[in-house]
N, CA and C of each residue as an Amber inpcrd file, in Angstrom:
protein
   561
 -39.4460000  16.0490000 -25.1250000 -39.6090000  15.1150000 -24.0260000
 -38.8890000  15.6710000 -22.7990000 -40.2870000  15.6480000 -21.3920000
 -39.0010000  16.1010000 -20.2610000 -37.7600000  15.3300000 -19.5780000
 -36.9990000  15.7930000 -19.5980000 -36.0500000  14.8630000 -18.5370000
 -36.2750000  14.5740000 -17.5310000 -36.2890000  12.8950000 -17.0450000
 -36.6280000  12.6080000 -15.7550000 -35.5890000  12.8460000 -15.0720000
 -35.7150000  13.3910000 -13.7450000 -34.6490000  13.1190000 -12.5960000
 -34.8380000  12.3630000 -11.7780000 -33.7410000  11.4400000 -11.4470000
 -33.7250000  10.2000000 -10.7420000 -33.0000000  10.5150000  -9.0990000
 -33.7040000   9.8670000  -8.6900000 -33.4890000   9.9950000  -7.0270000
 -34.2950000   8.8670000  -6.5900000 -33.7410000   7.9270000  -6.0900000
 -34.2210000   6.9630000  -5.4260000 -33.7460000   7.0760000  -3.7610000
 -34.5790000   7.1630000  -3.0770000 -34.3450000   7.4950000  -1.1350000
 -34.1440000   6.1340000  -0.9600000 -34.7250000   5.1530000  -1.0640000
 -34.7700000   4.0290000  -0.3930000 -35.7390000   2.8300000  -1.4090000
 -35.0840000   1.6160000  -0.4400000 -35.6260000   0.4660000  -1.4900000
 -35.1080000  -0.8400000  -0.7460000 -35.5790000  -2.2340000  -1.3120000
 -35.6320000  -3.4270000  -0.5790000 -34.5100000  -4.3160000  -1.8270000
 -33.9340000  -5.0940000  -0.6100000 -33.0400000  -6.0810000  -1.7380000
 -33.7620000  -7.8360000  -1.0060000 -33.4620000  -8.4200000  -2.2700000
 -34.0580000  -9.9980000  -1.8600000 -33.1460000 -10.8100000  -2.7480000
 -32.7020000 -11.8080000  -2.2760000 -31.5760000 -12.5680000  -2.5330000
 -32.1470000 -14.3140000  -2.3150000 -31.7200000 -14.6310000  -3.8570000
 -31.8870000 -15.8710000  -3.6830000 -30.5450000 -16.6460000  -3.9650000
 -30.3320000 -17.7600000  -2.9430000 -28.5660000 -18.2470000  -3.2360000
 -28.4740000 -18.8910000  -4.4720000 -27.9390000 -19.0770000  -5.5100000
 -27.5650000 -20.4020000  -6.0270000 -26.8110000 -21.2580000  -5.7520000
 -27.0420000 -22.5970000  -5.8350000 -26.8490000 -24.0790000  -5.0750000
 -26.1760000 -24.6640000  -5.7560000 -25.4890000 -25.5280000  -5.2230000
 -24.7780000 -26.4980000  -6.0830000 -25.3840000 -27.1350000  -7.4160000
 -26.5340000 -27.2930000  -6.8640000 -27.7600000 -27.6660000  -8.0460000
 -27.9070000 -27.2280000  -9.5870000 -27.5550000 -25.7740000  -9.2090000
 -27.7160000 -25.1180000 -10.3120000 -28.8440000 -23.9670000 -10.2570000
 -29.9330000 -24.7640000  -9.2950000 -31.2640000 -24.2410000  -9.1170000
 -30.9530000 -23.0870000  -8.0720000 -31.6810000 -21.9400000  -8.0310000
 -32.0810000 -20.9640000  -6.7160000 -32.6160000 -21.5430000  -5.3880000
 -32.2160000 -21.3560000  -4.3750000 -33.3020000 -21.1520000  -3.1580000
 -33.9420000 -20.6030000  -2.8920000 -34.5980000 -20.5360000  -1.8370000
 -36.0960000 -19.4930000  -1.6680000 -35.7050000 -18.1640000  -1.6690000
 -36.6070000 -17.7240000  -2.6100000 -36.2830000 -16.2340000  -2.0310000
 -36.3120000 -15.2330000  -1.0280000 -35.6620000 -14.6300000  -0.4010000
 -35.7990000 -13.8890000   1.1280000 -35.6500000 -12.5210000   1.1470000
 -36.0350000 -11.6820000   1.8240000 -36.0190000 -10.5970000   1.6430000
 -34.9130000 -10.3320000   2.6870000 -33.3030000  -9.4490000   1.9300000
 -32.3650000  -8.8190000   2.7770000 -33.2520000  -7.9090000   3.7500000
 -34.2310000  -7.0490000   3.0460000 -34.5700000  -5.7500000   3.8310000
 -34.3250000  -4.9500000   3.3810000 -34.8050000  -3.3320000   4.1370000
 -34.9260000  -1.9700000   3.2840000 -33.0920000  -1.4700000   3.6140000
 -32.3840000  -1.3860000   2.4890000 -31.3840000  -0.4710000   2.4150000
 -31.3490000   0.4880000   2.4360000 -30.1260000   1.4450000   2.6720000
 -30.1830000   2.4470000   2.8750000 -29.3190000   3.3360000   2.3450000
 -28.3090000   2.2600000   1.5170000 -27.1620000   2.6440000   0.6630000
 -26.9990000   1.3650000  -0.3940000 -27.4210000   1.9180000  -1.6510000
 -27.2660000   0.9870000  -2.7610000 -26.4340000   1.3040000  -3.9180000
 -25.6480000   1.2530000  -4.0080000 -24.7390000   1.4460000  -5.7910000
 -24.5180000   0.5400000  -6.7440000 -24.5520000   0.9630000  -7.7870000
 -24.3280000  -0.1890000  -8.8540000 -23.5140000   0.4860000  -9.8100000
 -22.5390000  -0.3650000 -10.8940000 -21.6970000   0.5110000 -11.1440000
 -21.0350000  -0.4580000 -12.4650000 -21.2670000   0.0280000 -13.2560000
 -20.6610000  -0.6130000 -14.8780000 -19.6590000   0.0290000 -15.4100000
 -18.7380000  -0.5370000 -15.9360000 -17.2640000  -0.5080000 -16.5050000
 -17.4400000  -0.7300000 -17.6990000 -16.6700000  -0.4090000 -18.9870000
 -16.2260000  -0.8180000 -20.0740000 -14.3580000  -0.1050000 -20.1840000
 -14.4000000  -1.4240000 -20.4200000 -12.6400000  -0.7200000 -20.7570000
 -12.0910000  -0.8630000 -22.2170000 -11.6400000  -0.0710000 -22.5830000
 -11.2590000  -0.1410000 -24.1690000  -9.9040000   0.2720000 -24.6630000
  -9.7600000  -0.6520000 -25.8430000  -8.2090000  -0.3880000 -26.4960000
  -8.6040000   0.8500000 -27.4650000  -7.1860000   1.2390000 -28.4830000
  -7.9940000   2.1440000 -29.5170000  -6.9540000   1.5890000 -30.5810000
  -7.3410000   1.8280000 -31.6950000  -6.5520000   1.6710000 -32.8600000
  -6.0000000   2.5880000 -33.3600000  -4.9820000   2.5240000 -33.9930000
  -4.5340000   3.9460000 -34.0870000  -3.8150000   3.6710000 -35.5040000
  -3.9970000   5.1140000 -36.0050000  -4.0990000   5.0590000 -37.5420000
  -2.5360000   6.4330000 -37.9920000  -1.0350000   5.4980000 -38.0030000
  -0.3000000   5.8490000 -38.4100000   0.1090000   6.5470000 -39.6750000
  -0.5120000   6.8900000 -40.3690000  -0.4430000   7.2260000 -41.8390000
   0.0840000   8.7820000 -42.3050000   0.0980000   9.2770000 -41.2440000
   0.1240000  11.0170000 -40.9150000   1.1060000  11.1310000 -40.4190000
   1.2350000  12.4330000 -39.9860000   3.0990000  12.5290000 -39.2060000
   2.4210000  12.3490000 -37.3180000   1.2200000  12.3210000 -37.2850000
   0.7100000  11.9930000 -35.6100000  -0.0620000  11.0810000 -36.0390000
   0.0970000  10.2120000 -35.4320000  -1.0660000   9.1420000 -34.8700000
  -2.4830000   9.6130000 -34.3500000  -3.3660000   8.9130000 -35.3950000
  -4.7060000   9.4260000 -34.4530000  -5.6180000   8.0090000 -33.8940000
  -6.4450000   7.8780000 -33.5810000  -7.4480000   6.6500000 -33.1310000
  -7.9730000   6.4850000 -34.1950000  -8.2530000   5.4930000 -34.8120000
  -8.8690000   5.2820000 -36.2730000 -10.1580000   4.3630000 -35.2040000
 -10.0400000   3.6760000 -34.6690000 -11.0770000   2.7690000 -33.7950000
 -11.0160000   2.3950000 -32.4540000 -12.2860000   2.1380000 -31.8390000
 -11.4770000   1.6490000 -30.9830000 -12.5140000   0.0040000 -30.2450000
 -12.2230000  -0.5730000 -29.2300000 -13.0580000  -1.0740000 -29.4460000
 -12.9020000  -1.8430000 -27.6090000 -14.2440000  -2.7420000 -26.9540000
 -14.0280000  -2.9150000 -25.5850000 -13.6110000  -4.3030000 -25.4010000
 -12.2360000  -4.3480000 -24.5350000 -12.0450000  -5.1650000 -24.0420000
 -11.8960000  -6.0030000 -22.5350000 -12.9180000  -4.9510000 -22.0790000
 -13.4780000  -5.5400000 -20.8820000 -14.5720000  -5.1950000 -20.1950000
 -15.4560000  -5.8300000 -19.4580000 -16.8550000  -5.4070000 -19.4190000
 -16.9370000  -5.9190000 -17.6810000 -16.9560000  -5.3830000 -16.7640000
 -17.5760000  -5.2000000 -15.3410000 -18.5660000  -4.6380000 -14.9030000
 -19.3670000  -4.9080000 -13.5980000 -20.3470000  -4.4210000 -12.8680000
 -20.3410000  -4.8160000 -11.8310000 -20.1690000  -3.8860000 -10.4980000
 -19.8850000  -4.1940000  -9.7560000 -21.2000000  -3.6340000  -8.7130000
 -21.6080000  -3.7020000  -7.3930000 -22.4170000  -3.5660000  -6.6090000
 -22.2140000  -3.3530000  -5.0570000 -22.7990000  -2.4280000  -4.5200000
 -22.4130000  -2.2980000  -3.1890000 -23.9060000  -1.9970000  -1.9960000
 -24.2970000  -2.6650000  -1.1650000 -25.1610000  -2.3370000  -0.3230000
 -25.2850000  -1.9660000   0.8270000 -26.0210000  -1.4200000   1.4000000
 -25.5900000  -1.7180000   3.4330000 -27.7510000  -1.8090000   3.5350000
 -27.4340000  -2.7380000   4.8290000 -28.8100000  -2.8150000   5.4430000
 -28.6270000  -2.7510000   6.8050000 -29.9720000  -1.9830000   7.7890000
 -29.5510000  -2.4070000   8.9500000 -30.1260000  -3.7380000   9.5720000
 -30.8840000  -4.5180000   8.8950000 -31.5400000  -5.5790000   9.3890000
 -30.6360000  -6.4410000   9.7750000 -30.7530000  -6.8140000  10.7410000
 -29.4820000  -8.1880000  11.7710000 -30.2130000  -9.3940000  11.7470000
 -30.8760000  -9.4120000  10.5470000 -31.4170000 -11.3260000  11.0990000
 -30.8010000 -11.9870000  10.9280000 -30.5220000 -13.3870000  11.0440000
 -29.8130000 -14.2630000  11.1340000 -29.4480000 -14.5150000  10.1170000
 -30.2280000 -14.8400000   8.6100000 -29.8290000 -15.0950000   7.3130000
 -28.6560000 -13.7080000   7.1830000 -29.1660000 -13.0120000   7.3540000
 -27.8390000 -11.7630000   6.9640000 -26.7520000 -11.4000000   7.6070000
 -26.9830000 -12.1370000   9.1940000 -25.6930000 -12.1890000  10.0400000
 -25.0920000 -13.0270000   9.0040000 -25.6860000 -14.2710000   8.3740000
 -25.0010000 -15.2730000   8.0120000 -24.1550000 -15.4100000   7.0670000
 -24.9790000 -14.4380000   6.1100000 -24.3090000 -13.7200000   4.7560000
 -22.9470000 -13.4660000   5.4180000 -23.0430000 -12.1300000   6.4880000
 -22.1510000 -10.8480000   7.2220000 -20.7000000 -11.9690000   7.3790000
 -20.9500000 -13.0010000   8.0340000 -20.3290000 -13.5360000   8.7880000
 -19.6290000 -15.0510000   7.5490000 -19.8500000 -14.8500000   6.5300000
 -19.5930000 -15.9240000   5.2220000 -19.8770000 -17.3830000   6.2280000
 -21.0730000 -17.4670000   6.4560000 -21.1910000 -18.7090000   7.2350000
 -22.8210000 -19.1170000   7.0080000 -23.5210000 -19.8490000   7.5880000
 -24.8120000 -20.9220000   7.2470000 -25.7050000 -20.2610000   8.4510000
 -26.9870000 -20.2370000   8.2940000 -27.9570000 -19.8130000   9.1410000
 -28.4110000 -21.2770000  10.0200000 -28.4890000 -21.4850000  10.8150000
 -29.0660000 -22.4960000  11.3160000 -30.1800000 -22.6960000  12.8340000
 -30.5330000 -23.9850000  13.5400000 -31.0360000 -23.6330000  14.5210000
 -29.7820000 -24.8810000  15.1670000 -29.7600000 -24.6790000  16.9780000
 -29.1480000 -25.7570000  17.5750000 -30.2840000 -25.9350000  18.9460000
 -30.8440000 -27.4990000  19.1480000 -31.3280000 -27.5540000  19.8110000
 -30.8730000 -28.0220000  21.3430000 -31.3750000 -27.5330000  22.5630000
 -30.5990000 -28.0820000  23.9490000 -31.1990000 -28.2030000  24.7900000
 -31.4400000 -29.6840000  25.2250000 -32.0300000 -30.3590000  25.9240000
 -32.0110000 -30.0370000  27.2470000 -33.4960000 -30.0930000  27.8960000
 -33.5040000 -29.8540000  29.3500000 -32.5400000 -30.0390000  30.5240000
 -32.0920000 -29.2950000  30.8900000 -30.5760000 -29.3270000  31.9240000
 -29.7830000 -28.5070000  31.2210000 -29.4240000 -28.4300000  29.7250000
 -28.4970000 -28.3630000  28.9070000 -27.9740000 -26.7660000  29.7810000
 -27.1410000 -26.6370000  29.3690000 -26.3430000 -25.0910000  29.6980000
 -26.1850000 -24.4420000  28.3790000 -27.2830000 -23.6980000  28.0210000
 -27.4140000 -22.5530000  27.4050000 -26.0310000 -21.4260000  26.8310000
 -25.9730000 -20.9400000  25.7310000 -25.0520000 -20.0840000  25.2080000
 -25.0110000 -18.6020000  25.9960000 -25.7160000 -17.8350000  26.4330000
 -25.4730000 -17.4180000  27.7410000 -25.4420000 -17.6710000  28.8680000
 -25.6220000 -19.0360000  29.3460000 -24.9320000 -19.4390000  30.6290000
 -26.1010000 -20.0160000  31.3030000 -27.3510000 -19.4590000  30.8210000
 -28.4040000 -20.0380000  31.6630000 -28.9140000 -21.4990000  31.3760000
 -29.7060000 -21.9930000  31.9810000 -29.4870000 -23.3610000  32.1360000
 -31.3010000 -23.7570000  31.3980000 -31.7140000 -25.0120000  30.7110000
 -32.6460000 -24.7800000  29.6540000 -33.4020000 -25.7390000  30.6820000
 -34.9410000 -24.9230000  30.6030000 -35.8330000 -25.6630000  31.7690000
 -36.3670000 -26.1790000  31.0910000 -36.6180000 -26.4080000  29.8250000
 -37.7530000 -26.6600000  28.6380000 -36.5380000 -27.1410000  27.6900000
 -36.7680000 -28.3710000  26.8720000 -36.2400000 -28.1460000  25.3000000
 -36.0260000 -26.8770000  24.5370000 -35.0410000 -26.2680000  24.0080000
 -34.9100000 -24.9560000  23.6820000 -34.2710000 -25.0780000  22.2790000
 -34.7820000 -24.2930000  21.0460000 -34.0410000 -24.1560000  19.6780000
 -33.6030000 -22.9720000  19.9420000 -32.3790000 -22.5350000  19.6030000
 -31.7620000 -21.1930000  19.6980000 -31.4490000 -21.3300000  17.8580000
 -31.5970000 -20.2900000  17.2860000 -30.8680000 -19.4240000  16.0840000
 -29.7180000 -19.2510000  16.1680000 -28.8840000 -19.7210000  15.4830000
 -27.3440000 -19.8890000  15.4790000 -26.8860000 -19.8580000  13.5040000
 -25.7670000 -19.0310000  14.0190000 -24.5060000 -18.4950000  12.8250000
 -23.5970000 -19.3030000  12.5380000 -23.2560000 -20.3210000  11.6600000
 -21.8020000 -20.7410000  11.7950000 -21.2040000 -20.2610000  11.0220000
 -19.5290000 -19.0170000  11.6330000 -19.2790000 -18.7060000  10.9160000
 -18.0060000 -18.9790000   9.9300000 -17.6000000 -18.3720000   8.7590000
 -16.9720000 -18.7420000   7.9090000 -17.1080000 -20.2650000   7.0400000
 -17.9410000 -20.7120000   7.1500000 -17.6550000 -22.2630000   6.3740000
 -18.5130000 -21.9270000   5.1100000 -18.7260000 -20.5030000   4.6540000
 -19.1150000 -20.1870000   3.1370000 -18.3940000 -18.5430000   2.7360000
 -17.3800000 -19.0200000   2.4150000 -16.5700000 -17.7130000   1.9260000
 -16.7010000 -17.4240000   0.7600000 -17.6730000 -18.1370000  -0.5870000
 -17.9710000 -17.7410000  -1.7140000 -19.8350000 -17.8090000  -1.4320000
 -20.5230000 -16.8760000  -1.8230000 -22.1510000 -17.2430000  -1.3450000
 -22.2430000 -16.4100000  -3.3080000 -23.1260000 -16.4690000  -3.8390000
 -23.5840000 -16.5560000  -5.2740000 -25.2090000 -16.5280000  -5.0330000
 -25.8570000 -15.5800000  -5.7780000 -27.1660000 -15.7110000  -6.0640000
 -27.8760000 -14.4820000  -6.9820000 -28.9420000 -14.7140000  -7.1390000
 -29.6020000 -13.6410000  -7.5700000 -30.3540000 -12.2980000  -6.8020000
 -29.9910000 -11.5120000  -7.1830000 -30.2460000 -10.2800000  -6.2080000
 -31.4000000  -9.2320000  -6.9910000 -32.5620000  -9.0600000  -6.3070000
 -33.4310000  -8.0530000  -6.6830000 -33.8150000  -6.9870000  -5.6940000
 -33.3500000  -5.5730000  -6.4200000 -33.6180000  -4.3620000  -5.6450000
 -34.8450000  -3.7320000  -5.9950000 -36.1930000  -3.2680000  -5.9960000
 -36.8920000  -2.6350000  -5.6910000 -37.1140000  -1.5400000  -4.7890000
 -36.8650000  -0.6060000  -5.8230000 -37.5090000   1.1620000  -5.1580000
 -38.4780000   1.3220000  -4.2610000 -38.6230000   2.0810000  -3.4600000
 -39.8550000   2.4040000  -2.6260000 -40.1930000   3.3330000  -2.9560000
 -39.4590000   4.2740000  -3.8740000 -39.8960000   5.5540000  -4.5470000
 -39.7890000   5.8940000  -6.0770000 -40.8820000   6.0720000  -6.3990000
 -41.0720000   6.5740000  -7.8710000 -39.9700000   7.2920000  -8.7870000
 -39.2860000   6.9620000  -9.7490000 -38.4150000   7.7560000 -10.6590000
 -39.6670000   7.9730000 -11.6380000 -40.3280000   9.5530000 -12.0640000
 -41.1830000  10.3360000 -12.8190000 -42.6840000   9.2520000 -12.2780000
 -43.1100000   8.3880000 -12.7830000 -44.2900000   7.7810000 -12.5810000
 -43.9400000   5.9130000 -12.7510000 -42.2510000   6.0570000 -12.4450000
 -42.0330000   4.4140000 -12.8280000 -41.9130000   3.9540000 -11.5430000
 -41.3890000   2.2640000 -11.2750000 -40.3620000   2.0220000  -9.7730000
 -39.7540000   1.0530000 -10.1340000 -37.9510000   1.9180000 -10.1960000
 -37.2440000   0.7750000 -10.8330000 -37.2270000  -0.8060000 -10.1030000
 -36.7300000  -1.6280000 -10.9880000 -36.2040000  -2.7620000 -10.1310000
 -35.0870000  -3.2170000 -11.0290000 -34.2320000  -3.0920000 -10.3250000
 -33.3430000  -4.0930000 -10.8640000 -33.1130000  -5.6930000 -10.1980000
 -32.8040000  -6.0700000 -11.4090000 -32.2400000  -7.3980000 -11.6360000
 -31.0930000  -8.0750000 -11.7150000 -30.5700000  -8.7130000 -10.7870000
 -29.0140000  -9.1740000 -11.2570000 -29.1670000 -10.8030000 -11.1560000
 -28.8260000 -11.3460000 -12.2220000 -29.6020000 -12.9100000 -12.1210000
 -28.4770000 -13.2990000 -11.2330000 -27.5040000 -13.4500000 -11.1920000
 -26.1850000 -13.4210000 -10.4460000 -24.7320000 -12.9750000 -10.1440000
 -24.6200000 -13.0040000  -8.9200000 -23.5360000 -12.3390000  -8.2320000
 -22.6540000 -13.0240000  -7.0020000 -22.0000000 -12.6280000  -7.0230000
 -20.7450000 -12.8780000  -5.7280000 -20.9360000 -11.8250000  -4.9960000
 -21.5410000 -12.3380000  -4.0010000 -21.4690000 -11.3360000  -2.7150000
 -20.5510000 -11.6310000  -1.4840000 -19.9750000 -10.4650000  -1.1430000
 -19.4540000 -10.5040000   0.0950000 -19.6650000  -9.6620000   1.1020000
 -19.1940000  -9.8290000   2.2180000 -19.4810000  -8.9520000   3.3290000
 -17.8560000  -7.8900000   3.5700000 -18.7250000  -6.8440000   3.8460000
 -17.3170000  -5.4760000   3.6040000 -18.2240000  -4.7580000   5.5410000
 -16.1170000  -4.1540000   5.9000000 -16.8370000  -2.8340000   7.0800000
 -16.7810000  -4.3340000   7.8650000 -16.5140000  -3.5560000   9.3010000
 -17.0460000  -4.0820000  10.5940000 -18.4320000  -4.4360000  10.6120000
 -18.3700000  -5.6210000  12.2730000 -20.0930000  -5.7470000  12.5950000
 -19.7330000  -5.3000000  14.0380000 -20.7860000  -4.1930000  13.9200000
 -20.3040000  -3.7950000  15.2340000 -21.0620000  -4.0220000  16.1970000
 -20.3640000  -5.0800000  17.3020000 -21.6300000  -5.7270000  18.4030000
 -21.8310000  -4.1730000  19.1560000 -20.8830000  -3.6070000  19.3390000
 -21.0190000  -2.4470000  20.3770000 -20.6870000  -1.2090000  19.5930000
 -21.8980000  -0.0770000  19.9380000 -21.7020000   0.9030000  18.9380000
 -22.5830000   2.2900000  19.6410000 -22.0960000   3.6520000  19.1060000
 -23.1310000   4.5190000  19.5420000 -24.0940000   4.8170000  18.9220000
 -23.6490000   4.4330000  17.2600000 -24.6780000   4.2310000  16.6150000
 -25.5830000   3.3200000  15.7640000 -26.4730000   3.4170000  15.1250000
 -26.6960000   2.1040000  14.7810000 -26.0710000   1.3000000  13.6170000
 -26.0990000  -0.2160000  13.8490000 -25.2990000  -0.5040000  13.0190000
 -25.7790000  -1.1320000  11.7180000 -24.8970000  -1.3030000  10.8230000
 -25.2750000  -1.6330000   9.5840000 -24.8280000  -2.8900000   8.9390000
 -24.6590000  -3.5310000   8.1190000 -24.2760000  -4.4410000   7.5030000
 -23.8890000  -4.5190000   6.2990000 -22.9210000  -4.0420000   5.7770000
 -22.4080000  -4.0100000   4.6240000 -22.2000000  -5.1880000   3.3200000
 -22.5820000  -5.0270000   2.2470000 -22.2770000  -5.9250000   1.3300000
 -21.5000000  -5.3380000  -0.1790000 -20.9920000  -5.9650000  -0.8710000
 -20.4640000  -5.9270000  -2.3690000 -20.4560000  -7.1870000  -3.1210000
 -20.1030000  -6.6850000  -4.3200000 -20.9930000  -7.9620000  -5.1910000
 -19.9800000  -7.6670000  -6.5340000 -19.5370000  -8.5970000  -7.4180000
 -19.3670000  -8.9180000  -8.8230000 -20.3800000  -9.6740000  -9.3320000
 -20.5280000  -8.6210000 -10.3840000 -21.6820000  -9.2310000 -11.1540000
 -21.2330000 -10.1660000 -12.0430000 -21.9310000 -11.1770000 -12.0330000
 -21.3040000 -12.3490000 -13.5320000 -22.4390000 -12.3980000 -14.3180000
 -22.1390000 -12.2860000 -15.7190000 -22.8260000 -13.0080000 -16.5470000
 -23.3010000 -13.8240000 -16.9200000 -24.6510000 -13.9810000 -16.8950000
 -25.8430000 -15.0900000 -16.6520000 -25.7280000 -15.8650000 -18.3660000
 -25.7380000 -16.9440000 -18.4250000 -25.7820000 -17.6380000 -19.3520000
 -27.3740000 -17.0090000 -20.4970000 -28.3220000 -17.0240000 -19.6280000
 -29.2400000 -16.2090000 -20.8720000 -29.7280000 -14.9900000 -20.2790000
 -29.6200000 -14.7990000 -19.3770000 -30.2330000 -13.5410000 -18.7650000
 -29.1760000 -12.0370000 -19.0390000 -27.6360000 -12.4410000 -19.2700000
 -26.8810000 -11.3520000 -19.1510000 -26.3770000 -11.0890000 -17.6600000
 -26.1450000  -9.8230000 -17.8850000 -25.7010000  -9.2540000 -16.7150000
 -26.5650000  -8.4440000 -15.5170000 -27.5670000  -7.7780000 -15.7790000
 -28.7190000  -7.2240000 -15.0280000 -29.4860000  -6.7320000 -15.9910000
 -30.8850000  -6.5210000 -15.5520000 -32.0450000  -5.5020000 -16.0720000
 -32.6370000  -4.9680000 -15.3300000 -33.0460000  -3.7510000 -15.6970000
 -33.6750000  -2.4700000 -14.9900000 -34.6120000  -2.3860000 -15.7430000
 -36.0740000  -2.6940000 -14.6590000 -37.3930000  -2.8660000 -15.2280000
 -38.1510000  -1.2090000 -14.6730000 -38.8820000  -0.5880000 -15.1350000
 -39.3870000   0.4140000 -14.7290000 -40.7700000   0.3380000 -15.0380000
 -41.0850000  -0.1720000 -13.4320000 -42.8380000  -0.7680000 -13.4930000
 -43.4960000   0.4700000 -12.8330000 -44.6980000   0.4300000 -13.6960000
 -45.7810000   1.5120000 -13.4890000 -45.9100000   1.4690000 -11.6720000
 -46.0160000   2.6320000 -11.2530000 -46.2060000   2.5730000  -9.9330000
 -47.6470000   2.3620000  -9.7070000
């Protein structure tokens, strides 16, 4: 059998929150990343088998199990400022006359897109990454039924280059789902 080599260039993440409910929200698409890692731990004791004039490991066995996750996107929409910013996506509406968030004054009823930030410093959901590129004739996707995401790195309003949006994640263990799956669908 040949060995596949894996190289994935690029790929899309979509995030659905979980709610107080219990239930998911809609699902949304973060957007195409451009830096994705994922990253599993096992940590282990050993047993050790005194019987000799040295000690050797007779067993050993794991007593701790992590997975952790890291992303960046450059998409700035508002849901992901909102993420960026541990705060709620919203709209605020301002009535004719009103004085506008840059200063100008609203000739028309106006909804502006608005961030509030920090009033969600824990956000939780399910996260699905999809490849844009083939590993041998597959395209992975992974699955993480849920996670703790946070926002990592500056947002940089002013920059020479372009900017990005950073995320990381603890993975938790899903009551039946586990911890993630990596599906490798026919392209």
């Amino acid at each position: 059998m040949a060995a596949i080599k894996r190289r994935v260039g690029g790929g899309t993440f979509w995030f659905e929150e979980l709610l107080s409910t219990g239930l998911y929200d809609v699902k949304r698409e973060i957007g195409e990343c451009s830096d994705v890692n994922f990253k599993v731990d096992a940590s282990t004791t050993d047993a050790m088998n005194h019987d000799g004039a040295i000690p050797v490991v007779s067993d050993t066995a794991v007593t701790d199990m992590k997975a952790t996750l890291s992303f960046k996107t450059n998409n700035f929409d508002t849901p992901n400022m909102a993420m960026a910013l541990y705060g709620t996506a919203a709209t605020e509406t301002f009535a004719i006359g009103a004085t506008l968030p840059d200063g100008t004054v609203a000739a028309v009823e106006t909804i502006v897109p608005v961030v509030t930030g920090a009033d969600k410093p824990l956000l939780k959901g399910r996260l699905t990454f999809m490849s844009n590129q083939a590993v041998g004739d597959k395209m992975p996707v992974l699955v993480i039924p849920i996670a703790a995401v946070s926002s990592t790195g500056d947002i940089a309003y002013i920059s020479k280059d372009f900017g990005q949006l950073s995320f990381e994640g603890k993975v938790l263990k899903h009551d039946t789902d586990g911890y993630f799956k990596e599906y490798l669908m026919a392209k």
